[in-house]
C-alpha positions in Angstrom: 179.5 46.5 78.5 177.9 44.5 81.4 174.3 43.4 81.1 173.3 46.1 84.6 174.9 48.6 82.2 173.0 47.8 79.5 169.6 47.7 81.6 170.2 51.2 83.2 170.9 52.7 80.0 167.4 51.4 78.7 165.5 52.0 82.2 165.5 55.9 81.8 163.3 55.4 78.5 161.1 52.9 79.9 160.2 55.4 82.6 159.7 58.5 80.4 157.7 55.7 78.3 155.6 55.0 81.5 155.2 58.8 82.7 153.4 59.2 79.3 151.9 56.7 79.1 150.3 57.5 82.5 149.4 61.0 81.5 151.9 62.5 83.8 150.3 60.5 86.7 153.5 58.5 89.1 151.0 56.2 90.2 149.3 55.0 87.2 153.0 55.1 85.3 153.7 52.0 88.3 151.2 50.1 87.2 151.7 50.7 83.8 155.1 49.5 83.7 154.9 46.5 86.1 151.8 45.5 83.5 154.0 45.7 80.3 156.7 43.5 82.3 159.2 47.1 82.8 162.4 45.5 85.0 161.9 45.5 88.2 163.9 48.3 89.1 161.9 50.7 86.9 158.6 49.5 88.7 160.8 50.0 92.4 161.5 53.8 91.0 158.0 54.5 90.0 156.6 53.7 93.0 159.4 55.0 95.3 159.0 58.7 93.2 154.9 57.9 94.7 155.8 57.5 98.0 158.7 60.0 98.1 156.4 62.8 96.0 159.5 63.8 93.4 161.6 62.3 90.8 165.3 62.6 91.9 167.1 62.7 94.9 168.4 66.7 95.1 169.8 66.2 98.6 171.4 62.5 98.5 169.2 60.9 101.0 168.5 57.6 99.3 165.0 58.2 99.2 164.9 56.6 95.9 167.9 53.8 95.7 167.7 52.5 92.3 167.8 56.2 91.0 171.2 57.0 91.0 172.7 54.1 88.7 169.6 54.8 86.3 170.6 58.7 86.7 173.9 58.0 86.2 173.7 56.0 83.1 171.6 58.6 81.4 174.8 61.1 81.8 176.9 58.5 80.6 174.9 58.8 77.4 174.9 62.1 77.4 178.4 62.5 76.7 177.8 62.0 72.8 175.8 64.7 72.9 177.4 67.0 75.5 180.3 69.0 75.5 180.1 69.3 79.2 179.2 65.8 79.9 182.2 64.3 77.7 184.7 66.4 79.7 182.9 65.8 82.9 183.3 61.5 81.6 186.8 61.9 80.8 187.5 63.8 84.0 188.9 66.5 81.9 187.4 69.1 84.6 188.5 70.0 88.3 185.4 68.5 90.3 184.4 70.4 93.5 181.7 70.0 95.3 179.0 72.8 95.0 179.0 75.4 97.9 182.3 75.2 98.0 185.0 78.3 98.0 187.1 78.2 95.2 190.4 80.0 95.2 192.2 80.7 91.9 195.5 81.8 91.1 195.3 84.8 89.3 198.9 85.2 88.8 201.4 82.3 88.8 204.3 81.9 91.3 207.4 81.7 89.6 211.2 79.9 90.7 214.3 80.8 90.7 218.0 79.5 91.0 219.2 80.2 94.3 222.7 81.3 95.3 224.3 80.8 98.3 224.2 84.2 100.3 221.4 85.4 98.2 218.1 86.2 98.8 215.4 83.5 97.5 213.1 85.9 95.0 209.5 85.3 96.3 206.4 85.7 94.3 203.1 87.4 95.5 200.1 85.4 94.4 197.1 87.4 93.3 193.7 85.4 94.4 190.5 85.7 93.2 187.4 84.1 94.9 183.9 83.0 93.8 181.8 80.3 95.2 180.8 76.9 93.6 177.0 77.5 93.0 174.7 75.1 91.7 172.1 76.1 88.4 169.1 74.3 87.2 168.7 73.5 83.9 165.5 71.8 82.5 163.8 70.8 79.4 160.3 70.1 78.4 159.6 67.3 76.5 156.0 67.2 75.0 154.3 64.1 72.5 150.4 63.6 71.8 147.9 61.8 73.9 148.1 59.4 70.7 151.9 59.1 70.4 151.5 58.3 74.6 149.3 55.8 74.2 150.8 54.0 70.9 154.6 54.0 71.9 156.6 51.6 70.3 159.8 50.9 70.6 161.1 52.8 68.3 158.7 55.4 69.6 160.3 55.3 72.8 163.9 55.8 71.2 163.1 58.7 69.5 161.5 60.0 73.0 164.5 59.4 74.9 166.9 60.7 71.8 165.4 64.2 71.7 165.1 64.0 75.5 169.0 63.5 75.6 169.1 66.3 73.2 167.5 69.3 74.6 169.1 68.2 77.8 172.6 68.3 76.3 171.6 71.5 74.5 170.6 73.5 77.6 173.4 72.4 79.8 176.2 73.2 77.3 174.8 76.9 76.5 174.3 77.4 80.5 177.9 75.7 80.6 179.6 78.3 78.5 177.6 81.1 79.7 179.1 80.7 83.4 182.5 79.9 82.1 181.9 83.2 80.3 183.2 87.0 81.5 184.3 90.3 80.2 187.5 88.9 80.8 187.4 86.2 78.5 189.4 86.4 75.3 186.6 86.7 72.6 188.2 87.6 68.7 186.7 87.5 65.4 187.6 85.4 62.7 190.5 87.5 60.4 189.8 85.8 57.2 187.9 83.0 55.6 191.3 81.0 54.2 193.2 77.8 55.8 196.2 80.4 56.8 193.9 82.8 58.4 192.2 80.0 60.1 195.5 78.6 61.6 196.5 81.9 62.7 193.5 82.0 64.6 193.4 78.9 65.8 197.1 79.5 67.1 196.1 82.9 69.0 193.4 80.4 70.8 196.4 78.3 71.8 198.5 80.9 72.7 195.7 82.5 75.1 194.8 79.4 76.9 197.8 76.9 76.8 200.5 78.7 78.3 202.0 76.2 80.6 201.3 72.7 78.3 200.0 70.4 81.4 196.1 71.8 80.5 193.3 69.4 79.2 192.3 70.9 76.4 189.2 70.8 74.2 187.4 72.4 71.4 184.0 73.1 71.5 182.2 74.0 68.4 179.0 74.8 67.1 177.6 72.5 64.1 177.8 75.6 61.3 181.6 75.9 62.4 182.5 72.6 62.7 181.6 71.6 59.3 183.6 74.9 57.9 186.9 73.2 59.6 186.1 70.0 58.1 185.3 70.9 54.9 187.9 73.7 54.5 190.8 73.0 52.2 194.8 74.1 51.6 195.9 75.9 48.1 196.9 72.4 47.2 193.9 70.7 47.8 194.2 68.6 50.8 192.3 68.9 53.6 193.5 72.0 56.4 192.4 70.4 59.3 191.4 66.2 58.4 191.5 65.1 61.6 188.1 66.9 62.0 184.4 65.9 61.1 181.2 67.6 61.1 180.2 65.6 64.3 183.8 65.9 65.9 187.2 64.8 65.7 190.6 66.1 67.0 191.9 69.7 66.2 196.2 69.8 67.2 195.3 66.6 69.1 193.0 67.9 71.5 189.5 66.6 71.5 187.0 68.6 69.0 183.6 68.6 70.3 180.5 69.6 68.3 177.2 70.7 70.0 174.2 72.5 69.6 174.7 74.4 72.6 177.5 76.6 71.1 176.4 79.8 69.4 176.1 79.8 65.9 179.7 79.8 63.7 181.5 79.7 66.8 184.2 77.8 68.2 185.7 77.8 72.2 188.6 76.1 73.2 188.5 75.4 76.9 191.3 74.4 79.6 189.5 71.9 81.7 191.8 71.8 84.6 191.1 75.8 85.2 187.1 75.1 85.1 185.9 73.9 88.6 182.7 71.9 87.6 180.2 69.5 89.7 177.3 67.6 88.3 174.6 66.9 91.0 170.7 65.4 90.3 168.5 64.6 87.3 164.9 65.5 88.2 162.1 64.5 86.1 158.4 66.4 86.9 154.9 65.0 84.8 152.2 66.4 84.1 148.8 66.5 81.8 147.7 69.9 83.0 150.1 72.6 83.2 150.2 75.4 81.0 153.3 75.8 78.7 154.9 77.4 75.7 155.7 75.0 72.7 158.7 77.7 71.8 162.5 76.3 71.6 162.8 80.3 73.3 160.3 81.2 75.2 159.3 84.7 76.5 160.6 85.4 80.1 158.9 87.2 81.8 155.7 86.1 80.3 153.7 89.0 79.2 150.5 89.6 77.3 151.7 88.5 73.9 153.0 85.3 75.3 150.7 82.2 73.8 150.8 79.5 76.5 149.0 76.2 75.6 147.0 73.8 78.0 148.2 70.4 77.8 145.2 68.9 79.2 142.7 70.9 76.7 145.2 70.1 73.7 145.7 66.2 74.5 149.1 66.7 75.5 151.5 65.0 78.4 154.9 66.5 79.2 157.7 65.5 80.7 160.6 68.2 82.7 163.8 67.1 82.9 166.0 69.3 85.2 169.9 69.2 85.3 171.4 70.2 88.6 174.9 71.4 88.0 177.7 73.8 88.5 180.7 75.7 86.7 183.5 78.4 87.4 186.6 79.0 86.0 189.3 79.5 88.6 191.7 81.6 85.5 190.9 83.7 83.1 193.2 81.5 80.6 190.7 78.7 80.9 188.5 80.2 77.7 189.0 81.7 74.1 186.1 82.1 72.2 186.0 82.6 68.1 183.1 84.0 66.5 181.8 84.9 62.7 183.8 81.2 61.8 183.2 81.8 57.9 186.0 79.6 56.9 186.3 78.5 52.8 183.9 81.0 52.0 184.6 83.5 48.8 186.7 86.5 49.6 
């Protein structure tokens, strides 16, 4: 890994660091970092977010140059943590551009030997149309004036650990969700033994891999991810040991773990039928709004929603925003398995 690599990967922390540090304030975040000797292209994006009034750069002008390698460093990381950013990495999904038409191919044209004298059989394709539309998926991040103020590197770590975490968290559950229709093949798990699991895992296959030239992946949730790894044969072996708790391979396609997923369920997705695009990271300060401390907060806030001041509980936060987009172009690009309950008594 090459040393501007290595910096752009740490600059994202620094400036979350700084933003605290500052109380939410761009301007005093600056000076903060250029007086704790930040790089130079931290200091350059703290006072370019000043000048330009936002973190980000939603419509690719440029306004804030260094942005986009610090921006795209922090997705880089976020593949460890994301389902949706490790295909995105490996270029396991079909990238369009948002706004754009997509046109998928509901039924497949088919070929046929041709005689001579004979007609050539002809296939009517059945389409199906939907437009590449961007979502927005944030996360607050919240820490103590004191925590602010006494950040230490380690301290900053842990910040820009959890950050990556509720980021990677909100995009995977939105990522599912759009990937997601009535159409979709959704089953419940038929038993809790290695053979039932197999069979299930083979009607998966069978639903999404019917030509063989897919990229496939599993996505599972934590709860059924360690049921797979820790589920055994009658003769004691492991049924599935080229999968862990935190991932693996399942029938040689990647096995993905993430928070995101429902609980005890398990997705196997065919990348190359998703159209996906990944646009901005936006980050937003402040020391004053009003916010719920609630991993699920009420929408729409009511009368029984508790909301907390920031500024009258010595609080800073920190909103990260995901721009990004997903469709899928067949409806054989998702099986879903729920109630995973695998090695459990009968």
């Amino acid at each position: 890994m090459d040393l501007e690599t290595i910096n752009n990967r740490a600059a994202m922390g620094i400036i979350v660091k700084s933003l605290f540090a500052a109380r939410g304030r761009t301007p005093n975040a600056a000076i903060f970092a250029e007086r704790a000797g930040a790089p130079a292209k931290v200091v350059r994006v703290l006072k370019d977010a000043v000048s330009v009034g936002y973190f980000g750069d939603p419509e690719g002008s440029g306004a804030l140059a260094d942005w986009p390698s610090i921006r795209s460093a922090f997705f880089e990381l976020l593949a460890a943590d994301s389902a949706f950013f490790r295909l995105w990495s490996s270029r396991a999904l079909a990238r369009v551009p948002v706004n754009t038409r997509v046109t998928a191919t509901a039924v497949s044209a088919t070929a046929a030997r041709r005689d001579e004298a004979k007609p050539i059989p002809a296939t009517k394709l059945t389409l199906a149309q939907g437009l590449l539309r961007p979502v927005n998926v944030g996360c607050i991040l919240v820490v103590s004036d004191e925590l602010a103020d006494a950040m230490s590197a380690s301290a900053q770590s842990l910040v820009t650990s959890e950050l990556r975490s509720a980021v990677a968290r909100e995009v995977d559950a939105e990522f599912l969700q759009l990937i997601t229709d009535t159409a979709t093949l959704v089953s419940a798990a038929s038993g809790v033994t290695a053979a039932a699991a197999r069979s299930d895992l083979r009607a998966m296959l069978e639903a999404v891999n019917y030509s063989g030239t897919g990229s496939l992946a599993w996505i599972s949730s934590p709860g059924a991810a360690n049921k797979l790894a820790a589920l055994g044969t009658t003769s004691g072996g492991a049924a599935f040991p080229d999968v862990s708790p935190v991932g693996g391979e399942l029938f040689g396609a990647p096995f993905l773990v993430s928070s995101g997923v429902a609980a005890n369920s398990l997705h196997l997705v065919n990348g190359r039928e998703i159209a996906a695009d990944l646009g901005d990271l936006e980050l937003k300060p402040s020391s004053e709004a009003m916010v719920q401390l609630d991993d699920d907060p009420t929408d729409p806030v009511d009368a029984t929603t508790v909301q907390v001041s920031l500024w009258q509980h010595n609080l800073v936060g920190v909103k990260a925003t995901v721009v990004f987009a997903a469709e899928r172009v067949r409806d054989t690009a998702l099986a879903t398995l729920t109630d995973v309950n695998y090695g459990a008594a009968p």
